[in-house]
PyMOL Python script that loads the backbone (N, CA, C, O; Angstrom):
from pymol import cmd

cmd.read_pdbstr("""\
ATOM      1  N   UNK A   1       0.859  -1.168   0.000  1.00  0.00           N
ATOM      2  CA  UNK A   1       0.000   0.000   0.000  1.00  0.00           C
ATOM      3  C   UNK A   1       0.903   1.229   0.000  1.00  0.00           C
ATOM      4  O   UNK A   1       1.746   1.446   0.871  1.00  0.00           O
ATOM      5  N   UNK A   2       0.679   1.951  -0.963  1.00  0.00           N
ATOM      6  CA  UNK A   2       1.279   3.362  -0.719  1.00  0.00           C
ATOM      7  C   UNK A   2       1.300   3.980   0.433  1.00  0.00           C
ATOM      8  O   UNK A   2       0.870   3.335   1.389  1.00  0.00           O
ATOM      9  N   UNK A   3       1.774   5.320   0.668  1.00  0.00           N
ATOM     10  CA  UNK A   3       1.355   5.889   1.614  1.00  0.00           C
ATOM     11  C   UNK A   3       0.176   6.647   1.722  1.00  0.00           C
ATOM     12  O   UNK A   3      -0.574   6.733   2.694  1.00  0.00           O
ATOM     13  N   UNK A   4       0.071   7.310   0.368  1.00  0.00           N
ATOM     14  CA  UNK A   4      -1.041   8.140   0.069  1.00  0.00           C
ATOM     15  C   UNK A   4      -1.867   7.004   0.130  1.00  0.00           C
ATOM     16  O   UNK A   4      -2.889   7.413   0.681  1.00  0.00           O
ATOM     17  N   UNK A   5      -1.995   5.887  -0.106  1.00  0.00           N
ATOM     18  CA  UNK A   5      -3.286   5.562  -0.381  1.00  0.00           C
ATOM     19  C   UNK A   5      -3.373   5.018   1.246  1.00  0.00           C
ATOM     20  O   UNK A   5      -4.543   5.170   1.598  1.00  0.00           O
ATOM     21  N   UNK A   6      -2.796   4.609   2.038  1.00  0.00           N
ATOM     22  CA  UNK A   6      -2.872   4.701   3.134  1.00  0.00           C
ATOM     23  C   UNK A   6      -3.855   5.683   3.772  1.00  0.00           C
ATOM     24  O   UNK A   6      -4.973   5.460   4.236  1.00  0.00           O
ATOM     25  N   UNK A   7      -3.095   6.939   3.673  1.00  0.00           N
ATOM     26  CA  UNK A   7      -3.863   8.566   3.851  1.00  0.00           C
ATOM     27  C   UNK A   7      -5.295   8.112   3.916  1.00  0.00           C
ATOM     28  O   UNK A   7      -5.935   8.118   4.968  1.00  0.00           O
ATOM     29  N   UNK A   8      -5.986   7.549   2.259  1.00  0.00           N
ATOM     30  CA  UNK A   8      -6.838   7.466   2.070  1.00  0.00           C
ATOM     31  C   UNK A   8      -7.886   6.787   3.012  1.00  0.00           C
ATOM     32  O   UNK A   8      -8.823   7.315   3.610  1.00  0.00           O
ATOM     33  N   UNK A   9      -7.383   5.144   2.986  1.00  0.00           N
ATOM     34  CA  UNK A   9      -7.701   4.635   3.568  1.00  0.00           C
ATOM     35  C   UNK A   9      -8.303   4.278   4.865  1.00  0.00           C
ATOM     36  O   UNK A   9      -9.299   3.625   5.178  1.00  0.00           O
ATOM     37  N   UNK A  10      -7.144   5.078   5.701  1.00  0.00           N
ATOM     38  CA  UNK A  10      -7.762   5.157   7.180  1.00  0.00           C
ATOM     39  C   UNK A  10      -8.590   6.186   7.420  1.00  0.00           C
ATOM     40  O   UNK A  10      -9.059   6.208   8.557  1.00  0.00           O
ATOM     41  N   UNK A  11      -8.951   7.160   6.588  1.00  0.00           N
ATOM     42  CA  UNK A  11      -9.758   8.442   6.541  1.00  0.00           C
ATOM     43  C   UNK A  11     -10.710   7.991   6.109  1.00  0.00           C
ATOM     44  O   UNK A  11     -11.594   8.766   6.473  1.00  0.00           O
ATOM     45  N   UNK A  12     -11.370   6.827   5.264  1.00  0.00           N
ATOM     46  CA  UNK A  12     -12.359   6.490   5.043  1.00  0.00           C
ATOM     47  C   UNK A  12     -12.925   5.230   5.979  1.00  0.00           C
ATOM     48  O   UNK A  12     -14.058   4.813   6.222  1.00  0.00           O
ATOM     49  N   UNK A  13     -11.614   4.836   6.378  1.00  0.00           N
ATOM     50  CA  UNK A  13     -12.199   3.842   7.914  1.00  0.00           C
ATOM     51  C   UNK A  13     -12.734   4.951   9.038  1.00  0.00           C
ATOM     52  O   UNK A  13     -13.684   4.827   9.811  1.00  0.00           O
ATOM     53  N   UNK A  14     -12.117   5.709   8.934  1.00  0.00           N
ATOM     54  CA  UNK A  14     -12.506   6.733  10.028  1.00  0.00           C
ATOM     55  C   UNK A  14     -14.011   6.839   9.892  1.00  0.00           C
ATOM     56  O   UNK A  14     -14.831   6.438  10.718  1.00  0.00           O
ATOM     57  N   UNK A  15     -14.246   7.398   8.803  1.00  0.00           N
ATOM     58  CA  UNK A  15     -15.755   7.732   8.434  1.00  0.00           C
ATOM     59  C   UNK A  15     -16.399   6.464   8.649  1.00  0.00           C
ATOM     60  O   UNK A  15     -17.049   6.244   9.671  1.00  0.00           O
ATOM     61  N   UNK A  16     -16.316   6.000   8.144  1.00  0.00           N
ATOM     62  CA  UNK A  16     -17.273   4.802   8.213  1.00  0.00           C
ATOM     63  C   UNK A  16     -17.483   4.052   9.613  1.00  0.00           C
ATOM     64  O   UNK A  16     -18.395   3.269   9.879  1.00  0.00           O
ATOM     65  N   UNK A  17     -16.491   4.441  10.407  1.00  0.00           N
ATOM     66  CA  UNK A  17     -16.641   4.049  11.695  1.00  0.00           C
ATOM     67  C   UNK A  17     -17.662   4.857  12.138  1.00  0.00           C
ATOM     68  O   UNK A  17     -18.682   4.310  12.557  1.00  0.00           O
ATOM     69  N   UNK A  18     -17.546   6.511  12.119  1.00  0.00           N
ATOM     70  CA  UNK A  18     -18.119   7.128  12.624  1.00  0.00           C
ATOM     71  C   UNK A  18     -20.109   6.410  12.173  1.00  0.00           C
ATOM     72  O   UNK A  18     -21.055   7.104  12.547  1.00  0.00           O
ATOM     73  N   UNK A  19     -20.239   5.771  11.807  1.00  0.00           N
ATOM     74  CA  UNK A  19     -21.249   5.353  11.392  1.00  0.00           C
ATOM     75  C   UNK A  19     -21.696   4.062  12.115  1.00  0.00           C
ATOM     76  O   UNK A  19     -22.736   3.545  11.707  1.00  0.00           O
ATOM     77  N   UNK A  20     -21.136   3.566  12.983  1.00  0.00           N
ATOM     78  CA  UNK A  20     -21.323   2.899  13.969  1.00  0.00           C
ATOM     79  C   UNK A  20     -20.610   1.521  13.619  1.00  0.00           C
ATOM     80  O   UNK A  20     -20.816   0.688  14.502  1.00  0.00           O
ATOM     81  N   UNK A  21     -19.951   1.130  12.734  1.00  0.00           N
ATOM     82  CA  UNK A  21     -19.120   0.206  12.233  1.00  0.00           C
ATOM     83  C   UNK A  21     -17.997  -0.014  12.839  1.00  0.00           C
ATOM     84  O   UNK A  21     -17.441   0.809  13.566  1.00  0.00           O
ATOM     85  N   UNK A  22     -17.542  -1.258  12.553  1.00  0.00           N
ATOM     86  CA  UNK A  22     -16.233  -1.257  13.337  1.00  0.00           C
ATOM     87  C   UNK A  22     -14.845  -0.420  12.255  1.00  0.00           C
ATOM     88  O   UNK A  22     -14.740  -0.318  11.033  1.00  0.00           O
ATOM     89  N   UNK A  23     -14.207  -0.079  13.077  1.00  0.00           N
ATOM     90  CA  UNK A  23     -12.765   0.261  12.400  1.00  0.00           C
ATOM     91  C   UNK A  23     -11.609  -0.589  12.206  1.00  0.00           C
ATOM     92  O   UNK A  23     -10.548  -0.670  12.825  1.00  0.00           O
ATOM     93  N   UNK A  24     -12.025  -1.144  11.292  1.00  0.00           N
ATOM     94  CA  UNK A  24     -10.468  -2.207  11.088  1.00  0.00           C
ATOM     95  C   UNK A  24      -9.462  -1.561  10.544  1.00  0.00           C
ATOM     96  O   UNK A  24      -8.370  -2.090  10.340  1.00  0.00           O
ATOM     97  N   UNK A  25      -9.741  -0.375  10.265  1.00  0.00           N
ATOM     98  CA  UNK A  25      -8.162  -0.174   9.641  1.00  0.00           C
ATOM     99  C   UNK A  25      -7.814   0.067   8.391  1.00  0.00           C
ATOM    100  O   UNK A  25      -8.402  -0.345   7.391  1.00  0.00           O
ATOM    101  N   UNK A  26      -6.767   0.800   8.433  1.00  0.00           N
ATOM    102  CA  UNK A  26      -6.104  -0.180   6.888  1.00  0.00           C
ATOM    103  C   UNK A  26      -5.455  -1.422   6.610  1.00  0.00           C
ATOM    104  O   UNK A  26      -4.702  -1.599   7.568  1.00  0.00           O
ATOM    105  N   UNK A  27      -5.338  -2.416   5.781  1.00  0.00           N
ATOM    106  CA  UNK A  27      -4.600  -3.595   6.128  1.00  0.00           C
ATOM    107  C   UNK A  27      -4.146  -3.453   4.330  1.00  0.00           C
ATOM    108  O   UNK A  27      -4.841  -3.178   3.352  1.00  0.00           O
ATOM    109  N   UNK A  28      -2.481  -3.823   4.487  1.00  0.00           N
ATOM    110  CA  UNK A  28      -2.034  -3.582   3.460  1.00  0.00           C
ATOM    111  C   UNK A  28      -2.387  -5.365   2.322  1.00  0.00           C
ATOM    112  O   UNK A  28      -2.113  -6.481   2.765  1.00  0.00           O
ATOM    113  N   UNK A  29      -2.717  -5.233   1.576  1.00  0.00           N
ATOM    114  CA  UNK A  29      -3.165  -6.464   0.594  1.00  0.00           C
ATOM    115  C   UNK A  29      -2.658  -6.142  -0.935  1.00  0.00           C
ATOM    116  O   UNK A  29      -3.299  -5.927  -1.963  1.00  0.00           O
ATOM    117  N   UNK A  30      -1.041  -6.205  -0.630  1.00  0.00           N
ATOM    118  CA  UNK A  30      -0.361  -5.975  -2.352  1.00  0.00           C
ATOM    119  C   UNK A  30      -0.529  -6.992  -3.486  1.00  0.00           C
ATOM    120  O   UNK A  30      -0.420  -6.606  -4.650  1.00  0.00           O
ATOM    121  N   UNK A  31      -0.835  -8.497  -3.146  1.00  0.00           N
ATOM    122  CA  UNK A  31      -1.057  -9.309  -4.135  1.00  0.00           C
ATOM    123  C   UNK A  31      -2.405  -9.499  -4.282  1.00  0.00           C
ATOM    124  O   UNK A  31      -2.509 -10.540  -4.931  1.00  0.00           O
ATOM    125  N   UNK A  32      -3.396  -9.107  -4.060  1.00  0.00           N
ATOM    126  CA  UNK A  32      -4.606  -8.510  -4.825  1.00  0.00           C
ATOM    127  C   UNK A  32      -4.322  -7.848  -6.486  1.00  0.00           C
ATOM    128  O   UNK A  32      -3.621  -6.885  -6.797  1.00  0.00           O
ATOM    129  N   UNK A  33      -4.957  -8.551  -7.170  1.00  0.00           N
ATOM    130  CA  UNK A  33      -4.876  -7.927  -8.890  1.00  0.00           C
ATOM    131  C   UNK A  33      -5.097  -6.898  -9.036  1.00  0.00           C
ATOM    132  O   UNK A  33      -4.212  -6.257  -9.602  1.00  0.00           O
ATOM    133  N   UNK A  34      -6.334  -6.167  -8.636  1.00  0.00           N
ATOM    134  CA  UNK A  34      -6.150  -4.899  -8.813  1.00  0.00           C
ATOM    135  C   UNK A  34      -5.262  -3.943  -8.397  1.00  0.00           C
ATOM    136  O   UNK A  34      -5.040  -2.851  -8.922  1.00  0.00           O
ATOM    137  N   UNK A  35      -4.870  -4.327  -7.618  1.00  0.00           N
ATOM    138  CA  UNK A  35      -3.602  -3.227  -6.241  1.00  0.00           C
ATOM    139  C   UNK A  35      -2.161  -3.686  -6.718  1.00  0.00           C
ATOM    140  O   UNK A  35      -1.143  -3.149  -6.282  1.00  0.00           O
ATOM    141  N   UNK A  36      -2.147  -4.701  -7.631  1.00  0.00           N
ATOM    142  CA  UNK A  36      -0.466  -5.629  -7.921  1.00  0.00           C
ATOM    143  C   UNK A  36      -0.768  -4.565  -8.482  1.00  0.00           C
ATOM    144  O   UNK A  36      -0.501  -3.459  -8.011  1.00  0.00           O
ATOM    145  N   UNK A  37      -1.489  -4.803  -9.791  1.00  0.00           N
ATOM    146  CA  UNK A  37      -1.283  -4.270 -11.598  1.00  0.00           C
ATOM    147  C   UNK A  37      -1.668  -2.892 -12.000  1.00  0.00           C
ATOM    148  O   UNK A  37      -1.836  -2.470 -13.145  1.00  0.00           O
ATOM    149  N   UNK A  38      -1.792  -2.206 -10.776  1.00  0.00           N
ATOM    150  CA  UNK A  38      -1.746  -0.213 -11.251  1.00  0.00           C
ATOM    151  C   UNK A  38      -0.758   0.010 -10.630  1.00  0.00           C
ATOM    152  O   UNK A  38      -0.133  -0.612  -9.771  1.00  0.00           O
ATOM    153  N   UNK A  39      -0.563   1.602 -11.453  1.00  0.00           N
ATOM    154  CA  UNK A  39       0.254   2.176 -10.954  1.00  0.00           C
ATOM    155  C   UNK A  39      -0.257   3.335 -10.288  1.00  0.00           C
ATOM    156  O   UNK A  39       0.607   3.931  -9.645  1.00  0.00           O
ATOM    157  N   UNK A  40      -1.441   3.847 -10.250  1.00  0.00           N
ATOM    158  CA  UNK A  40      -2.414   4.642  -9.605  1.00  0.00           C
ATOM    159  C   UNK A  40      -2.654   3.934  -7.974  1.00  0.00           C
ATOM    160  O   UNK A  40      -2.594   2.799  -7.499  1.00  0.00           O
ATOM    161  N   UNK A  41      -2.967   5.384  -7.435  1.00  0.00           N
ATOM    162  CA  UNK A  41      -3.258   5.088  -6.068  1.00  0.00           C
ATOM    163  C   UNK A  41      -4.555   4.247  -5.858  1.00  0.00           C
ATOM    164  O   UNK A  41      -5.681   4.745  -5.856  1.00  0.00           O
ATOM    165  N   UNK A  42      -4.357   3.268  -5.728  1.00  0.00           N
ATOM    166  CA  UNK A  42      -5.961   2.433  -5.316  1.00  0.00           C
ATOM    167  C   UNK A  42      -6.191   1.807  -4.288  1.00  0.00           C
ATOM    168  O   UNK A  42      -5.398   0.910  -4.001  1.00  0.00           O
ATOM    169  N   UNK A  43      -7.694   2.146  -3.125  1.00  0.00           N
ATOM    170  CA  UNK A  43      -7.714   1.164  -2.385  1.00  0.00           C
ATOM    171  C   UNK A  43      -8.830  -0.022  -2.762  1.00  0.00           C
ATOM    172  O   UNK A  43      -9.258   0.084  -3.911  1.00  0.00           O
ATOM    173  N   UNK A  44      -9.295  -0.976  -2.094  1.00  0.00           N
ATOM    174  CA  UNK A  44     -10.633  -1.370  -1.753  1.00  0.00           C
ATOM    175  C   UNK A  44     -11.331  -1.215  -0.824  1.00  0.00           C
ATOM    176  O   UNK A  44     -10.773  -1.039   0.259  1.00  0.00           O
ATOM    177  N   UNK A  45     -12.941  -1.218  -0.887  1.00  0.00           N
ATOM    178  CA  UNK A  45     -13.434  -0.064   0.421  1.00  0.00           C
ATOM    179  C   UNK A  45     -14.308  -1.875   0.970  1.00  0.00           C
ATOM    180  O   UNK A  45     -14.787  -2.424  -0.022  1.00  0.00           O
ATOM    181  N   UNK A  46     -14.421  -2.348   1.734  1.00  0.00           N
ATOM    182  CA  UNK A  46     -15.176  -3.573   2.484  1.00  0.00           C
ATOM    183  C   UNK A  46     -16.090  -2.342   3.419  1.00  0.00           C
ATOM    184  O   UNK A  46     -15.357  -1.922   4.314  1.00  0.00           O
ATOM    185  N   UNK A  47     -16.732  -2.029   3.430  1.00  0.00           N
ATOM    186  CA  UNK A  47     -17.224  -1.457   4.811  1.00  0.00           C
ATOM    187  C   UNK A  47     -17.961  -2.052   5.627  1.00  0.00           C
ATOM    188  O   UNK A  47     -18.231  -1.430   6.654  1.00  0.00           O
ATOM    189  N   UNK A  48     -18.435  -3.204   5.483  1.00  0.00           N
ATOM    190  CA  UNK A  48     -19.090  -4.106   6.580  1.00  0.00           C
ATOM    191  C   UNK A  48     -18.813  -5.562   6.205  1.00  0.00           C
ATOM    192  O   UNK A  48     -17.904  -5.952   5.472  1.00  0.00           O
ATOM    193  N   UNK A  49     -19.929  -6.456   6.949  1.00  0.00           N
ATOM    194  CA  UNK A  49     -19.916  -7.930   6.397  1.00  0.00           C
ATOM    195  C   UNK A  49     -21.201  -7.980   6.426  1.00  0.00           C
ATOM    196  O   UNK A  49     -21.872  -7.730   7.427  1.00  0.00           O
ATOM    197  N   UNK A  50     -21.708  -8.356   5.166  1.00  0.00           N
ATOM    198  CA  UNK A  50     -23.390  -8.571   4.770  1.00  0.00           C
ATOM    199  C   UNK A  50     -24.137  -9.917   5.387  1.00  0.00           C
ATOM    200  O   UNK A  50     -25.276 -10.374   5.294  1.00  0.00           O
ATOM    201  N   UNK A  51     -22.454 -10.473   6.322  1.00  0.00           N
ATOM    202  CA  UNK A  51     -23.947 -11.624   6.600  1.00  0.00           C
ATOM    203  C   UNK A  51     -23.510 -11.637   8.331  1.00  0.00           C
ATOM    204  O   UNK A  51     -23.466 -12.674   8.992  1.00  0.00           O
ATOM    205  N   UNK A  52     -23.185 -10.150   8.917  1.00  0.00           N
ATOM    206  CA  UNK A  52     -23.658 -10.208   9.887  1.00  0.00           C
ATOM    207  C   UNK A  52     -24.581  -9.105  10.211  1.00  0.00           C
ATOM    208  O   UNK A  52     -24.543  -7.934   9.834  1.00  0.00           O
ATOM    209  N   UNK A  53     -25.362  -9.670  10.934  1.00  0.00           N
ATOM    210  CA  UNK A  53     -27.097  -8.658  10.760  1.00  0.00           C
ATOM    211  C   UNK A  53     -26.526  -7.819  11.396  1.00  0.00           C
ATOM    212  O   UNK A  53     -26.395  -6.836  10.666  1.00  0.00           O
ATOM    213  N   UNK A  54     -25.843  -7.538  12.960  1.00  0.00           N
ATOM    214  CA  UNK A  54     -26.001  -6.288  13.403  1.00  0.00           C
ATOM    215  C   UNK A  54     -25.021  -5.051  12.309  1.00  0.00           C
ATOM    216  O   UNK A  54     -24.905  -3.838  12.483  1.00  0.00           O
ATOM    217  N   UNK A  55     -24.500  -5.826  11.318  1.00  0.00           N
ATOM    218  CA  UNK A  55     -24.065  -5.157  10.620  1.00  0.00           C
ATOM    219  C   UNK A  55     -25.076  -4.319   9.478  1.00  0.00           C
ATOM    220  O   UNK A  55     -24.955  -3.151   9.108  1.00  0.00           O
ATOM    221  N   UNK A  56     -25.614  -4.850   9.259  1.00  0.00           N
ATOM    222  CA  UNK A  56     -26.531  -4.586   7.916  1.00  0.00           C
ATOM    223  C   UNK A  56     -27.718  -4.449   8.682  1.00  0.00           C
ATOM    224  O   UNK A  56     -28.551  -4.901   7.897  1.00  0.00           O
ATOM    225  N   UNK A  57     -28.486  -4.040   9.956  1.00  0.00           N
ATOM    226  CA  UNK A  57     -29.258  -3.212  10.703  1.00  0.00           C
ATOM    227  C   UNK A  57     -28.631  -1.809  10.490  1.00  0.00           C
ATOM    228  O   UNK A  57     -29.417  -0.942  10.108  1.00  0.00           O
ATOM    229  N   UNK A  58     -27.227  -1.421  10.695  1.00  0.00           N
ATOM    230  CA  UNK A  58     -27.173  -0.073  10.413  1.00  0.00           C
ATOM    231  C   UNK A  58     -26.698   0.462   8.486  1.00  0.00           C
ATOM    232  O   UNK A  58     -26.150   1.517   8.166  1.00  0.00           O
ATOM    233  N   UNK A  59     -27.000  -0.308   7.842  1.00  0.00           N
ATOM    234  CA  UNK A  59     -26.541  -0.489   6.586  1.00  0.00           C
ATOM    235  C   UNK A  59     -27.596   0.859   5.965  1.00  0.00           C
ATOM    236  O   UNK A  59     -28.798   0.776   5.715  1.00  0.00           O
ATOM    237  N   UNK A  60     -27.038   1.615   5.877  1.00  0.00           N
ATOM    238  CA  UNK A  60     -27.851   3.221   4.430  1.00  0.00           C
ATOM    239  C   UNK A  60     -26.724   3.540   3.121  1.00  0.00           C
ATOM    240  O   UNK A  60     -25.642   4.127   3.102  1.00  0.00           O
ATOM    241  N   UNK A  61     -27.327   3.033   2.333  1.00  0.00           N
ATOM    242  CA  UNK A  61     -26.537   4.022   1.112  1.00  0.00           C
ATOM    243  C   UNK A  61     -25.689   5.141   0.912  1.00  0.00           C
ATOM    244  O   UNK A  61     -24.555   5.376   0.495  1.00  0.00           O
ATOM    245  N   UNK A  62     -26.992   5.937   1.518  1.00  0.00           N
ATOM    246  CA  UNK A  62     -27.055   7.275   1.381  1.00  0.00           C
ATOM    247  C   UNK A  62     -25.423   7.481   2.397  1.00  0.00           C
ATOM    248  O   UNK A  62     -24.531   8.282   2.118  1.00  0.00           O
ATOM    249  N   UNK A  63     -25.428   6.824   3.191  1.00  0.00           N
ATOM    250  CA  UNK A  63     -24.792   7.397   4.629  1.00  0.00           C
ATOM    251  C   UNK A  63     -23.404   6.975   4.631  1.00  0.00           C
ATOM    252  O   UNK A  63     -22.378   7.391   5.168  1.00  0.00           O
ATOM    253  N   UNK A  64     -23.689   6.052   3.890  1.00  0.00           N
ATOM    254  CA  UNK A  64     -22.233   4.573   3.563  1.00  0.00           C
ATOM    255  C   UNK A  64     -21.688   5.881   2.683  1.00  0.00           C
ATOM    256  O   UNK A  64     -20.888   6.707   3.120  1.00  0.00           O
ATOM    257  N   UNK A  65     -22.253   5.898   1.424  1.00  0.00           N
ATOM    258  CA  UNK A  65     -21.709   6.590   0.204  1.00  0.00           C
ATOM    259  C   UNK A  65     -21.069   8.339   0.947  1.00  0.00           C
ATOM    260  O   UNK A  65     -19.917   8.757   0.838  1.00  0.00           O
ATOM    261  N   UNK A  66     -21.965   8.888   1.494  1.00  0.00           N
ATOM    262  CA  UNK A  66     -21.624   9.997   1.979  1.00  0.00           C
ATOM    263  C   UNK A  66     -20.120   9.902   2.603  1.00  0.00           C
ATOM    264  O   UNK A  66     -19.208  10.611   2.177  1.00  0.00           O
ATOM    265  N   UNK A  67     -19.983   9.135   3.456  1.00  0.00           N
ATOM    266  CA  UNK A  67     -18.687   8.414   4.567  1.00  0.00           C
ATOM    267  C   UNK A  67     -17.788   8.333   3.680  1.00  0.00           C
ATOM    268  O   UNK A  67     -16.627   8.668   3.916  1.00  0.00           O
ATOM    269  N   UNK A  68     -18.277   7.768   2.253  1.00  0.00           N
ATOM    270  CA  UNK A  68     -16.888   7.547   1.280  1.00  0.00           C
ATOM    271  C   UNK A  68     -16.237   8.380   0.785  1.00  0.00           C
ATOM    272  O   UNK A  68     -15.012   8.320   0.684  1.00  0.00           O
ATOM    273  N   UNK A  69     -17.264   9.712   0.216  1.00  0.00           N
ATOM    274  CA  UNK A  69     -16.821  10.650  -0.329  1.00  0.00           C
ATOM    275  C   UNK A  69     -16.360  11.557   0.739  1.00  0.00           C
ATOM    276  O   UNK A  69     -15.420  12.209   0.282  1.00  0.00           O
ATOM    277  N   UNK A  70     -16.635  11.922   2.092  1.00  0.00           N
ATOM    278  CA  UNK A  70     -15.547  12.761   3.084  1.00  0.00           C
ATOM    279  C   UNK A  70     -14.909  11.884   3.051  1.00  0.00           C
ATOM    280  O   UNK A  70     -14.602  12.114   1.881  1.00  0.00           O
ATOM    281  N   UNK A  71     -14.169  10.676   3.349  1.00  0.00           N
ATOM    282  CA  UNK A  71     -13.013  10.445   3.892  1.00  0.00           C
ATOM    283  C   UNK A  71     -12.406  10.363   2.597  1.00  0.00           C
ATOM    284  O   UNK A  71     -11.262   9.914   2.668  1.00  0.00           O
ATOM    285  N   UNK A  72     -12.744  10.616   1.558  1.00  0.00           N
ATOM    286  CA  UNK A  72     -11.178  11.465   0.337  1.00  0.00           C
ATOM    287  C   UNK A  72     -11.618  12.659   0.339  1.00  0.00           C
ATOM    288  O   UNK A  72     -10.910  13.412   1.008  1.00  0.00           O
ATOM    289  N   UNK A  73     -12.775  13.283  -0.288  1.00  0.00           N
ATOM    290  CA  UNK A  73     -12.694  15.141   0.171  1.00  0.00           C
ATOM    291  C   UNK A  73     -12.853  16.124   1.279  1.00  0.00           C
ATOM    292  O   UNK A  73     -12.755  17.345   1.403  1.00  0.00           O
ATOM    293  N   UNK A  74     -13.276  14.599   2.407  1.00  0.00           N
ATOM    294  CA  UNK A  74     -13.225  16.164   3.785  1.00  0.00           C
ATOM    295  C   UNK A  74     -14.761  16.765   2.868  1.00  0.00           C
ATOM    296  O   UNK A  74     -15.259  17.542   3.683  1.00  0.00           O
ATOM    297  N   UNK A  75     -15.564  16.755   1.769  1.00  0.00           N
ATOM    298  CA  UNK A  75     -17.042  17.093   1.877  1.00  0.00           C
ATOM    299  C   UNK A  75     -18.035  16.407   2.073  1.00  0.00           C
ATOM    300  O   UNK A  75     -18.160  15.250   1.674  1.00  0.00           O
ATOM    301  N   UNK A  76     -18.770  16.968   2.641  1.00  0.00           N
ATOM    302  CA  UNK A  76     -20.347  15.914   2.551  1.00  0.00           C
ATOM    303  C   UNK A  76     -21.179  16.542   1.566  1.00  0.00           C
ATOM    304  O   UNK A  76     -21.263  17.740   1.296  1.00  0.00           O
ATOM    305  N   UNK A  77     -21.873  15.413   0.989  1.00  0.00           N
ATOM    306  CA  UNK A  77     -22.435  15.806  -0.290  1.00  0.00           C
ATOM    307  C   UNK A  77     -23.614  15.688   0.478  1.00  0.00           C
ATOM    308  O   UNK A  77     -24.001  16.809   0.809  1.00  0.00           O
ATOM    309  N   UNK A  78     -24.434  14.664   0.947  1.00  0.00           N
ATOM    310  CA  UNK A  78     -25.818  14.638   1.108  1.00  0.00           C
ATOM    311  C   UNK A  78     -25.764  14.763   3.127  1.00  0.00           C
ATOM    312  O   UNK A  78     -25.011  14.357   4.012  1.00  0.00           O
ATOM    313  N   UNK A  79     -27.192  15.660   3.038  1.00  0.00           N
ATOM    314  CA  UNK A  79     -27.404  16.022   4.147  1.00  0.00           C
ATOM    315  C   UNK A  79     -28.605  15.758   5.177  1.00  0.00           C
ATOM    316  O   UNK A  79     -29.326  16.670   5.581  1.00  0.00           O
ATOM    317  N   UNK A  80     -28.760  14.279   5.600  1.00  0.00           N
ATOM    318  CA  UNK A  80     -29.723  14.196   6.108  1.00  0.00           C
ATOM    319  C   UNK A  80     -29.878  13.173   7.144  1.00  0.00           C
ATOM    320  O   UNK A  80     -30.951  13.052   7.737  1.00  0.00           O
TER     321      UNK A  80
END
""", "prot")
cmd.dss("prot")
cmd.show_as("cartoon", "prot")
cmd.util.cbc("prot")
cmd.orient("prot")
């Protein structure tokens, strides 16, 4: 994992924690295909596990997606 994408990463764990999720972190995963074979900063985003319910009781789109986009721009797009 880069560093920058590091940056990224834990800033969007951040958020998404703030959403009542757990915070795992970043965890570096270089032999993954997508992450071997660029040369661009890339992470993958997991933000929960779909087959545990108390997970997907707090599961919103809207709220998930919002979480994604501050933790790379620091904006919130939707407000509610």
């Amino acid at each position: 994992m880069s560093a920058t994408g590091k940056v990224y990463a834990d800033k969007i764990s951040a958020q998404i924690a703030g959403l009542r999720f757990t915070n795992r972190g970043s965890i570096s995963r270089p032999n993954l295909y997508m992450l071997k074979y660029t040369n661009a900063v890339a992470i993958l985003i997991e933000p929960f596990f779909c087959d545990a319910k108390t997970d997907c009781n707090k599961y919103s789109a809207t709220k998930l997606a919002n979480a994604i986009v501050k933790g790379f721009t620091g904006i919130v797009i939707f407000n509610n």
